[in-house]
C-alpha positions as CSV (number, residue, x, y, z in Angstrom):
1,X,0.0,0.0,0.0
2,X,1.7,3.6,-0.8
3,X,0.6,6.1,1.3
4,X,0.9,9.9,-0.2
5,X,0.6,12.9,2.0
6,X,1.6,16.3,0.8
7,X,2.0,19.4,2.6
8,X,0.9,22.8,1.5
9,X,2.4,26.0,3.2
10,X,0.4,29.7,1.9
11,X,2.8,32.4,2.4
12,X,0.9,36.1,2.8
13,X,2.4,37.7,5.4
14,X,4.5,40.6,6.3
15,X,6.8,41.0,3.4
16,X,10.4,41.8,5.3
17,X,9.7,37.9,6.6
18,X,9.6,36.4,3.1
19,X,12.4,34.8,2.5
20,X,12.2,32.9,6.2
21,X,9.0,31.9,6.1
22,X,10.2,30.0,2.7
23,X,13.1,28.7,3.9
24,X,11.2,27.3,7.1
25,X,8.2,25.9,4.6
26,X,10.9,24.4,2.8
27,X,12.4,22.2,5.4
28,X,8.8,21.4,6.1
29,X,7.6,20.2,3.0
30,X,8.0,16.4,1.6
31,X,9.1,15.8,-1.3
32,X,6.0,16.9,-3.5
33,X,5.1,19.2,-0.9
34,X,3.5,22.8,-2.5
35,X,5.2,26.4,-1.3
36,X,2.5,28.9,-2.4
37,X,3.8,32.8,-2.2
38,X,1.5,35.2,-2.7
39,X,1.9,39.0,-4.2
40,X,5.2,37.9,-6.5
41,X,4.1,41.2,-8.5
42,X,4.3,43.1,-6.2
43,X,1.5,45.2,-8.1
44,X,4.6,45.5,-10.6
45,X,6.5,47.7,-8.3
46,X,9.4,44.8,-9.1
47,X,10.0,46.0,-12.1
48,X,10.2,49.7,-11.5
49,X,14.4,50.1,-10.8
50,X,13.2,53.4,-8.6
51,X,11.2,51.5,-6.1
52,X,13.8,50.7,-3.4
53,X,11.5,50.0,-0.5
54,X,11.9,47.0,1.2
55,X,8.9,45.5,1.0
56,X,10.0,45.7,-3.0
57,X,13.5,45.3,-2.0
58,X,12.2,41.6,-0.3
59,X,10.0,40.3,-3.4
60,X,12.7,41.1,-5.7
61,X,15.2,39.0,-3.4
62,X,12.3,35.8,-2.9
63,X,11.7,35.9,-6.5
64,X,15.7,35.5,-7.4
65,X,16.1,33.0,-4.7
66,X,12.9,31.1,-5.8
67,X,14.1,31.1,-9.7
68,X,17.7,29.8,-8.4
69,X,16.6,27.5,-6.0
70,X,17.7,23.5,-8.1
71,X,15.3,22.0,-4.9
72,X,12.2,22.9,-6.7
73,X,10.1,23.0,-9.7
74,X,8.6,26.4,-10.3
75,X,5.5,27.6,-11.6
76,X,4.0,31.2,-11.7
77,X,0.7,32.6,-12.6
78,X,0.2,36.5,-13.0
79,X,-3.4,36.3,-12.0
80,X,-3.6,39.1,-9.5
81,X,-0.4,40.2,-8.1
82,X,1.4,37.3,-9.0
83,X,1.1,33.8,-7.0
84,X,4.3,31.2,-7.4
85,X,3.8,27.8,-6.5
86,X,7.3,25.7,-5.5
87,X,7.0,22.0,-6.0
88,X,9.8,20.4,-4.1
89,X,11.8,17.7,-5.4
């Protein structure tokens, strides 16, 4: 008998947190598991080189980290402002 679970982690918090609440979902999820980070748009303040706040400053860093990361498989959807889903291997 296989037995599958997976584990979904929903991160929509406080920006400046980002990057550890991902790297705490990470070591949390099974292989399999889903990461879903919310607001990867940033209402496309990302791509405006002027906007240096950090709540920017902090979804520019996830979304490198995220697209560098060789632990997951990455998918994005620019419904909204911008959901990523991290499959990990």
């Amino acid at each position: 008998m296989v037995k599958i679970v997976l584990i979904l982690f929903f991160i929509d918090a406080d920006k400046e947190n980002y990057m550890k609440y991902y790297e705490i979902s990470l070591k949390l999820t099974r292989p399999n598991g889903l990461i879903v980070i919310d607001n990867t748009l940033w209402c496309g303040r990302i791509f405006n080189p002027n906007d240096n706040e950090e709540g920017t400053k902090v979804v520019r860093q996830i979304n490198e980290h995220i697209k560098n990361d060789q632990s997951i498989d990455v998918s994005f959807l620019r419904l909204g402002d911008g959901i990523t889903f991290c499959r990990k291997k």
